[in-house]
KEKE-3310 file (N, C-alpha, C; in steps of 0.2 Angstrom, whole numbers, plus 5000, padded with zeros to 4 digits):
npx = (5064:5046:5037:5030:5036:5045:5042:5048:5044:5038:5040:5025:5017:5003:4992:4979:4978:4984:4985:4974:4962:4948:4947:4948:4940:4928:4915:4898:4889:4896:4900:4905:4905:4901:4907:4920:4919:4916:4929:4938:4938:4938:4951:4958:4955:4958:4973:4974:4974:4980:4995:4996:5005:5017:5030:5040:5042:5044:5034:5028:5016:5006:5001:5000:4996:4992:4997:4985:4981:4991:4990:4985:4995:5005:5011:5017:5026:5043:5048:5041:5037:5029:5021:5019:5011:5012:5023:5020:5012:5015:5022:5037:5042:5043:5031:5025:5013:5013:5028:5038:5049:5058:5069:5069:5057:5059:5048:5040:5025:5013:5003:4990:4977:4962:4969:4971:4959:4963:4975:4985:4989:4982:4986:5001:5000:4998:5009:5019:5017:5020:5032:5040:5038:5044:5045:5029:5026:5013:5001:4988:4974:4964:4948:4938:4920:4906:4904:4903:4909:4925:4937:4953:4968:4964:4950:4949:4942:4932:4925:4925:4920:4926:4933:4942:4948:4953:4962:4972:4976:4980:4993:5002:5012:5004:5003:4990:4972:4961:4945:4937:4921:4919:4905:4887:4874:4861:4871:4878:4870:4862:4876:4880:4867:4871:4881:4873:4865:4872:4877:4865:4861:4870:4867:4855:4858:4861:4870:4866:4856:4859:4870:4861:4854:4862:4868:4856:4852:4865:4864:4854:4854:4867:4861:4852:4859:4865:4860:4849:4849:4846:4853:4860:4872:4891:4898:4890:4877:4868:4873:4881:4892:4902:4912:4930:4942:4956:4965:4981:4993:5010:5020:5030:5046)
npy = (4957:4962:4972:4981:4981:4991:5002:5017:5032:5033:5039:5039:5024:5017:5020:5016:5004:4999:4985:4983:4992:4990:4996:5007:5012:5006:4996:4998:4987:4980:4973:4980:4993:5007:5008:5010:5019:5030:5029:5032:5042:5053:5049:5055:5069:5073:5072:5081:5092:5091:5089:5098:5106:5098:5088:5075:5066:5053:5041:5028:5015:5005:4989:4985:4976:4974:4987:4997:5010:5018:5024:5037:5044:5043:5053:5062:5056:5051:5040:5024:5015:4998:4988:4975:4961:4948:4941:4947:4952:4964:4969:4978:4975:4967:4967:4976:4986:4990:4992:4997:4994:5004:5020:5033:5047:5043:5046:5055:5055:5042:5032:5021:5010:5004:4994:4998:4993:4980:4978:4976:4986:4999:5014:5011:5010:5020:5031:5025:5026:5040:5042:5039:5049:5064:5080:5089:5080:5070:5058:5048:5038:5025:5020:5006:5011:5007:4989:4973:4958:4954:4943:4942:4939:4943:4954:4970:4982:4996:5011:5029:5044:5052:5046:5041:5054:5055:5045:5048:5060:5059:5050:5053:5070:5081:5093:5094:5087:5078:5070:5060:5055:5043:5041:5043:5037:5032:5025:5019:5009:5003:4998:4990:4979:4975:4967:4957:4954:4950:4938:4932:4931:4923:4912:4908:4907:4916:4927:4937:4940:4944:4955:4965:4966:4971:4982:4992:4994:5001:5011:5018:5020:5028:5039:5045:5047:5060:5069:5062:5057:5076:5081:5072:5072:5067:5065:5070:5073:5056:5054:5040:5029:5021:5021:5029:5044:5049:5062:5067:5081:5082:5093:5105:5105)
npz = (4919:4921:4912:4921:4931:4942:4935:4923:4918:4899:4884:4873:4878:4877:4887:4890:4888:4898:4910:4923:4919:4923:4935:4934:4923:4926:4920:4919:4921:4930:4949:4958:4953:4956:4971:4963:4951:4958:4969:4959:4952:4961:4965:4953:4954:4964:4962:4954:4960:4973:4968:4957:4948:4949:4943:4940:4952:4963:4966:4978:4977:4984:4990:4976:4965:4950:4946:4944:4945:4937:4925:4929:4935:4928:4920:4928:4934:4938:4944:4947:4960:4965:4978:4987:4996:4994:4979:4960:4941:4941:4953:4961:4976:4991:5005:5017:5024:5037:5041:5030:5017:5016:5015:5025:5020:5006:4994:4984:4983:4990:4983:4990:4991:4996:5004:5019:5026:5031:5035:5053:5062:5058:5062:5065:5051:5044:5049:5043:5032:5033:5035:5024:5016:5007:5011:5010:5004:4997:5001:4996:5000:5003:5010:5013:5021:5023:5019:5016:5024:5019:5019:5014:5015:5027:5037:5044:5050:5048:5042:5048:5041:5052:5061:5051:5050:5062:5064:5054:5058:5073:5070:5063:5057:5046:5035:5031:5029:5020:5021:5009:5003:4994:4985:4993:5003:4995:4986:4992:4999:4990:4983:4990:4990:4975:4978:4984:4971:4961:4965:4965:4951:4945:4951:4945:4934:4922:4911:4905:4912:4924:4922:4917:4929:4938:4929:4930:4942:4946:4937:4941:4953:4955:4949:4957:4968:4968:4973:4983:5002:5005:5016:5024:5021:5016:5030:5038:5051:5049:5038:5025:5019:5005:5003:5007:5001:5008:5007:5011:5017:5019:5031:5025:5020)
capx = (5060:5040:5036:5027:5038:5049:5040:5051:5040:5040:5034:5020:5014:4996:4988:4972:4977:4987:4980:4967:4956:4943:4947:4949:4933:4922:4907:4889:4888:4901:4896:4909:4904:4898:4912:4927:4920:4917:4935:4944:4934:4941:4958:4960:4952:4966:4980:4977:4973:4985:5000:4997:5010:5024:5032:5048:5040:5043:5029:5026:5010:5006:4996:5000:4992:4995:4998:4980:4982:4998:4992:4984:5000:5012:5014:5018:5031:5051:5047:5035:5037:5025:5025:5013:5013:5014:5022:5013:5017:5017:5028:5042:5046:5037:5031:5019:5013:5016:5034:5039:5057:5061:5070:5064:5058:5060:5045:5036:5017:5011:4995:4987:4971:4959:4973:4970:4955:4966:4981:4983:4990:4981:4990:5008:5002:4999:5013:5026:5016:5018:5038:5044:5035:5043:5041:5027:5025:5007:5000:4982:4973:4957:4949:4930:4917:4901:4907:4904:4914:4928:4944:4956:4965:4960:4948:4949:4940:4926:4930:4917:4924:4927:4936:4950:4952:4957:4968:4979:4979:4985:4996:5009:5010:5002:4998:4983:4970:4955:4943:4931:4916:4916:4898:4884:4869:4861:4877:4883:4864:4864:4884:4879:4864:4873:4885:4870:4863:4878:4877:4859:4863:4874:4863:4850:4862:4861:4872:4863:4850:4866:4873:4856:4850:4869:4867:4849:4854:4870:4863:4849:4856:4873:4858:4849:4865:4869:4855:4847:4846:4848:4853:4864:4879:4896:4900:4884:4872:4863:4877:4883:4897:4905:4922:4932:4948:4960:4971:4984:4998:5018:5024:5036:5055)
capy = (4961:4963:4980:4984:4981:5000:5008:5021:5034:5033:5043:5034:5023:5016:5018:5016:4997:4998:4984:4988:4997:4988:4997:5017:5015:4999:4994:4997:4979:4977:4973:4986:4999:5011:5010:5010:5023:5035:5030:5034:5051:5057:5050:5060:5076:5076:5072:5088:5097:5091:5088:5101:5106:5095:5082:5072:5064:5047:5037:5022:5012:5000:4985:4988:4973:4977:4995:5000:5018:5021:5029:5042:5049:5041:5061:5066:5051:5051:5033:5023:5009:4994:4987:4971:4958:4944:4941:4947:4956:4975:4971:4978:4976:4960:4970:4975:4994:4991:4992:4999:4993:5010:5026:5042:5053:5041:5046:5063:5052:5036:5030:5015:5009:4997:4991:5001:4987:4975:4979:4974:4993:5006:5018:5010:5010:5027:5033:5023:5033:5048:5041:5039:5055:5070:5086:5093:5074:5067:5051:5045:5032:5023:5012:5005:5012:5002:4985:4965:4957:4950:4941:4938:4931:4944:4960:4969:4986:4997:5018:5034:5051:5055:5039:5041:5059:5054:5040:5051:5068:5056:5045:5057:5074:5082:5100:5096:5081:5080:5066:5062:5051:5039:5039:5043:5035:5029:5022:5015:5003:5002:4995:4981:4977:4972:4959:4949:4953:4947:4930:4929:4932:4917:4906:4910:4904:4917:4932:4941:4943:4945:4962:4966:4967:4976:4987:4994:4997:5005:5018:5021:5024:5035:5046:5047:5049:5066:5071:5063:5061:5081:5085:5068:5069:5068:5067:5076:5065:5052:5051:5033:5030:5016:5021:5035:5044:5052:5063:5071:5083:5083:5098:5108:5105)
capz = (4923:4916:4910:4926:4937:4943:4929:4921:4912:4893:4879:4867:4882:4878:4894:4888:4888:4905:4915:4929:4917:4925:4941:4931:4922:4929:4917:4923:4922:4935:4954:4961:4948:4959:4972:4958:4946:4962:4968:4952:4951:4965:4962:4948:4955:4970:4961:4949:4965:4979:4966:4954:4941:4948:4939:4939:4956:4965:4968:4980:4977:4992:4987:4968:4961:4942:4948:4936:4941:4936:4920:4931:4937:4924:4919:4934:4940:4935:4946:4950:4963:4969:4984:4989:4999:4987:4972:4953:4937:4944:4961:4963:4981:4995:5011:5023:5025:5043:5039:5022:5017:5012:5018:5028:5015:4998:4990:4984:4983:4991:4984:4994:4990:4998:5008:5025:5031:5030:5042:5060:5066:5054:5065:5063:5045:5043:5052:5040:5026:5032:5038:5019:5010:5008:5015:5005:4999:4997:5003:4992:5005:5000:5011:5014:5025:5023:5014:5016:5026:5012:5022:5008:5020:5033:5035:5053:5050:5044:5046:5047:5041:5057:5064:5047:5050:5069:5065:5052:5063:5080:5068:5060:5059:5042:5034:5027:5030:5017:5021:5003:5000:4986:4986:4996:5007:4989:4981:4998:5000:4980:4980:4994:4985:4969:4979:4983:4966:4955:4967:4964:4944:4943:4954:4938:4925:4915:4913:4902:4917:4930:4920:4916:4935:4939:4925:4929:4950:4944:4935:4944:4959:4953:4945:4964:4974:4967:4975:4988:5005:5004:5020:5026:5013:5018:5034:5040:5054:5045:5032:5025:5011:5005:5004:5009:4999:5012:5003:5018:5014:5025:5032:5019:5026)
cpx = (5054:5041:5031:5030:5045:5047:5042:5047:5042:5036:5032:5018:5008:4993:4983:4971:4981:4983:4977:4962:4951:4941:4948:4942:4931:4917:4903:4886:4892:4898:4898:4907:4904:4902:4920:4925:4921:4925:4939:4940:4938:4948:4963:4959:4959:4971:4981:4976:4979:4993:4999:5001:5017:5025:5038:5047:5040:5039:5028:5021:5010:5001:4994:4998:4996:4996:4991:4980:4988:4997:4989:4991:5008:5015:5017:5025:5038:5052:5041:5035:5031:5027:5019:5017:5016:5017:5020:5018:5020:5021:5034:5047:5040:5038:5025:5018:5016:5022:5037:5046:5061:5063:5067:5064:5061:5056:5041:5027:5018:5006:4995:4980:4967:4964:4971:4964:4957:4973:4980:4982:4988:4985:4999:5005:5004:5007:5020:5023:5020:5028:5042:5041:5039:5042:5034:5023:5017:5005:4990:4981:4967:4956:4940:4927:4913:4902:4905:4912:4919:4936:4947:4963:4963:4957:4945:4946:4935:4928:4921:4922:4927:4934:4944:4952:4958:4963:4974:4980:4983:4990:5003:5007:5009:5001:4993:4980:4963:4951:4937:4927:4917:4910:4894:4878:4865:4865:4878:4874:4864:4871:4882:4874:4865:4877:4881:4866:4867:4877:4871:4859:4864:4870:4858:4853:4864:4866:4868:4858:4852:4867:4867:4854:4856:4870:4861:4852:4857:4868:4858:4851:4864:4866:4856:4854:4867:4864:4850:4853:4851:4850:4860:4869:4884:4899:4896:4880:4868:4868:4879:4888:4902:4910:4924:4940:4952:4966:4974:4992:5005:5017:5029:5042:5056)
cpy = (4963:4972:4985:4984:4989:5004:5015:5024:5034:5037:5035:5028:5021:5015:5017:5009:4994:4992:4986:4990:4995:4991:5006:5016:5007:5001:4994:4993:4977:4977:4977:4993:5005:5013:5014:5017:5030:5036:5033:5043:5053:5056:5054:5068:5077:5076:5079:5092:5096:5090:5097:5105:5102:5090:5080:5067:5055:5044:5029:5021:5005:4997:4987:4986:4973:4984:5000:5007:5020:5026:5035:5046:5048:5048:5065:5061:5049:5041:5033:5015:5006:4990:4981:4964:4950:4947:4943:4951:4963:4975:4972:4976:4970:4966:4971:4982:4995:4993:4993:4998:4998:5016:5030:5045:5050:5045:5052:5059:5045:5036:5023:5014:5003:4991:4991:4995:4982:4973:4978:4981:4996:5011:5018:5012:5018:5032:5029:5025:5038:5046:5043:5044:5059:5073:5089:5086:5073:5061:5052:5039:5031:5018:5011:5010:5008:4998:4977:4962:4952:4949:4938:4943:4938:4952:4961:4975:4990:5005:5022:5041:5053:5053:5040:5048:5061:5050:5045:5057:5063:5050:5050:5064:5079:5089:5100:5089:5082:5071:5065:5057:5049:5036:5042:5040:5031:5024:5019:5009:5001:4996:4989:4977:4973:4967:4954:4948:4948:4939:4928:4928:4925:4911:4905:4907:4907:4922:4937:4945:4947:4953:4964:4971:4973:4984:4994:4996:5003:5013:5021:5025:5030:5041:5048:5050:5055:5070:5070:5058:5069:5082:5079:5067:5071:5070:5071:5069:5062:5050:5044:5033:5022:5013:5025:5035:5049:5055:5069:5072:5082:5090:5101:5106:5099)
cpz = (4919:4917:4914:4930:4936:4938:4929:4916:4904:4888:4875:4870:4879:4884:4895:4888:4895:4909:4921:4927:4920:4932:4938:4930:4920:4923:4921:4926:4929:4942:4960:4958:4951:4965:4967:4954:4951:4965:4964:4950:4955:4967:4958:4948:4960:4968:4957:4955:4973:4975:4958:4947:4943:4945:4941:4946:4957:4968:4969:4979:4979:4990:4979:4965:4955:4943:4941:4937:4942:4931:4923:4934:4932:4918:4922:4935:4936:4938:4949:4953:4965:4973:4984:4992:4996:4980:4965:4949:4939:4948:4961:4969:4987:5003:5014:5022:5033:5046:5032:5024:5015:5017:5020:5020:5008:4994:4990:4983:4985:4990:4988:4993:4990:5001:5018:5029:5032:5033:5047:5064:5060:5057:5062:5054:5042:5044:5047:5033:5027:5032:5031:5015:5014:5012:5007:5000:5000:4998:5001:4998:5004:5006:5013:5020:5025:5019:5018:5018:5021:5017:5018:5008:5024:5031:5042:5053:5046:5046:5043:5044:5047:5061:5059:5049:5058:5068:5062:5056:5069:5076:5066:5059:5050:5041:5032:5027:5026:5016:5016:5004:4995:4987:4992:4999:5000:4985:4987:4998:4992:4980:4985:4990:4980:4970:4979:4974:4961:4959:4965:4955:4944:4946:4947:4932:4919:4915:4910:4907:4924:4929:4919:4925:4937:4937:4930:4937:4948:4942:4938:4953:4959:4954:4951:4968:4972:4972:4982:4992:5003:5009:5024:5022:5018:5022:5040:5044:5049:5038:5032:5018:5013:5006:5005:5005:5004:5008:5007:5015:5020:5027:5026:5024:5024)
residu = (UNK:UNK:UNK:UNK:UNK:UNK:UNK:UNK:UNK:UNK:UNK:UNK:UNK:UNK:UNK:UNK:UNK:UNK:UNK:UNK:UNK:UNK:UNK:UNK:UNK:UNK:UNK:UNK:UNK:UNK:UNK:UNK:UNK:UNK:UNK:UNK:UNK:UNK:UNK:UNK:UNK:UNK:UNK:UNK:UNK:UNK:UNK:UNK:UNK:UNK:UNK:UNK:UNK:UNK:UNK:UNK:UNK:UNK:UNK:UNK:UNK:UNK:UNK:UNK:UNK:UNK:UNK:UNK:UNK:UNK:UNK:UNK:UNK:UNK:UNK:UNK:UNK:UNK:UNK:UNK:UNK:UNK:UNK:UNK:UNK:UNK:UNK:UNK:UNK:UNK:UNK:UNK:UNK:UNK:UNK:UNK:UNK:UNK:UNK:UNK:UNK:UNK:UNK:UNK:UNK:UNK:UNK:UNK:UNK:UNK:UNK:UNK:UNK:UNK:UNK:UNK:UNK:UNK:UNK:UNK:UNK:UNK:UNK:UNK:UNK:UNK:UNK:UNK:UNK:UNK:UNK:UNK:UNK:UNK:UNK:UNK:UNK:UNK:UNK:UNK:UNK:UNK:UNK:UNK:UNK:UNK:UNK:UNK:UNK:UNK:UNK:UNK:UNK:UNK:UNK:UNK:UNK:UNK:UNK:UNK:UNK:UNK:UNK:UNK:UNK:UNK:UNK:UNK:UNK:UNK:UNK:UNK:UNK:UNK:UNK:UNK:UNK:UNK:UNK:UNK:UNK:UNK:UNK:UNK:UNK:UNK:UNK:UNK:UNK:UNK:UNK:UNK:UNK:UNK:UNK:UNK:UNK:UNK:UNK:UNK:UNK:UNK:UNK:UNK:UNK:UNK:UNK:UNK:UNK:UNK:UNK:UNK:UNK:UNK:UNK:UNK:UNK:UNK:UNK:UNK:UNK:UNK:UNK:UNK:UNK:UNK:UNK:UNK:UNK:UNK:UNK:UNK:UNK:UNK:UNK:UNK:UNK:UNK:UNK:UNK:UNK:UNK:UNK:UNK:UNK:UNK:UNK:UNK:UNK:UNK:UNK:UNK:UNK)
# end
């Protein structure tokens, strides 16, 4: 079994070499940049705020990939399963979210990321989140708002702050539902921007003019979005964001 698969915490870990880094801390250069590095911000902000000082915790991670943010909770987690539909080095377990293979009440966290636009029933899916967490358990859920349409193989929806805080309220029943922006109104026209850039890059032949052009958006628009518009952020009319993190607590008991 590879060394990502059911990851049992270890002391002296290099997680600094963990694969995915490219998905914790994206390059400037990168044409996701601007999605990822705001995801991972606020990845790491919630876990120390909705998990707190607990430890010894099991964690599902649904569409696990190489499971790249494991090093962010591999302090916290006594286990760490992955769940995906295919095959790879990280998988522990072949399934669907729309049916998880797993017990009522397995696990004390599910992360899920960038998975949710890509299911038939968000609703069913939700609801077999919420099925296998703990009382008190936490469920991490990322998924597009404003994005290119990408079927690999299929892509069935697009969400508003509003739209994901209705699906998980009518899906399962929750203590706490916080819907985040990764990104704002600038970062969200800026992040589409850079997908035709990086094509029109390679059209070009060069990279050096490809990472170049990527670079120079990237930061120029991070430094804008803190900022502007003033008045249309986060959930407010006129607001726009490119992805949303959904971090919803269980009921205690």
């Amino acid at each position: 079994m590879s060394d990502l698969n059911l990851v049992q915490t270890r002391g002296g870990e290099d997680l600094d070499r963990w694969p995915g880094r490219e998905r914790r801390t994206p390059l400037r250069a990168d044409r996701h940049y601007l999605m990822l590095q705001s995801l991972a911000a606020a990845l790491r902000t919630e876990i120390d705020r909705s998990l707190g000082d607990r430890h010894g915790l099991r964690v599902l991670d649904i569409g696990c990939g190489v499971k790249p943010y494991y090093p962010m909770l591999a302090g916290r987690a006594a286990e760490y399963r992955g769940l995906d539909a295919a095959w790879g080095p990280g998988v522990d377990d072949i399934g669907v979210v729309e049916k998880l293979p797993y017990e009522d009440r397995s696990f004390d966290v599910v992360l899920c990321t960038q998975v949710l636009e890509h299911v038939v029933d968000p609703a069913q899916a939700v609801g077999e989140i919420a099925r296998v967490l703990t009382g008190d358990g936490v469920a991490l859920v990322s998924t597009h708002g404003v994005f290119l349409y990408h079927p690999d193989p299929v892509d069935f929806w697009r969400w508003t702050h509003a739209g994901l805080e209705q699906l998980f309220r009518t899906s399962a029943d929750w203590a706490e539902i916080r819907v985040l922006s990764n990104g704002e109104a600038v970062a969200c026209m800026a992040y589409i921007a850079c997908q035709y850039l990086d094509e029109l890059g390679g059209r070009l032949g060069s990279e050096r003019v490809r990472r170049g052009m990527l670079r120079s958006v990237n930061v120029v628009a991070e430094r804008l979005d803190r900022r502007l518009p003033p008045r249309a952020r986060d959930g407010a009319p006129g607001s726009l964001s490119m992805n949303y993190l959904v971090s919803a607590r269980r009921p205690p008991g």
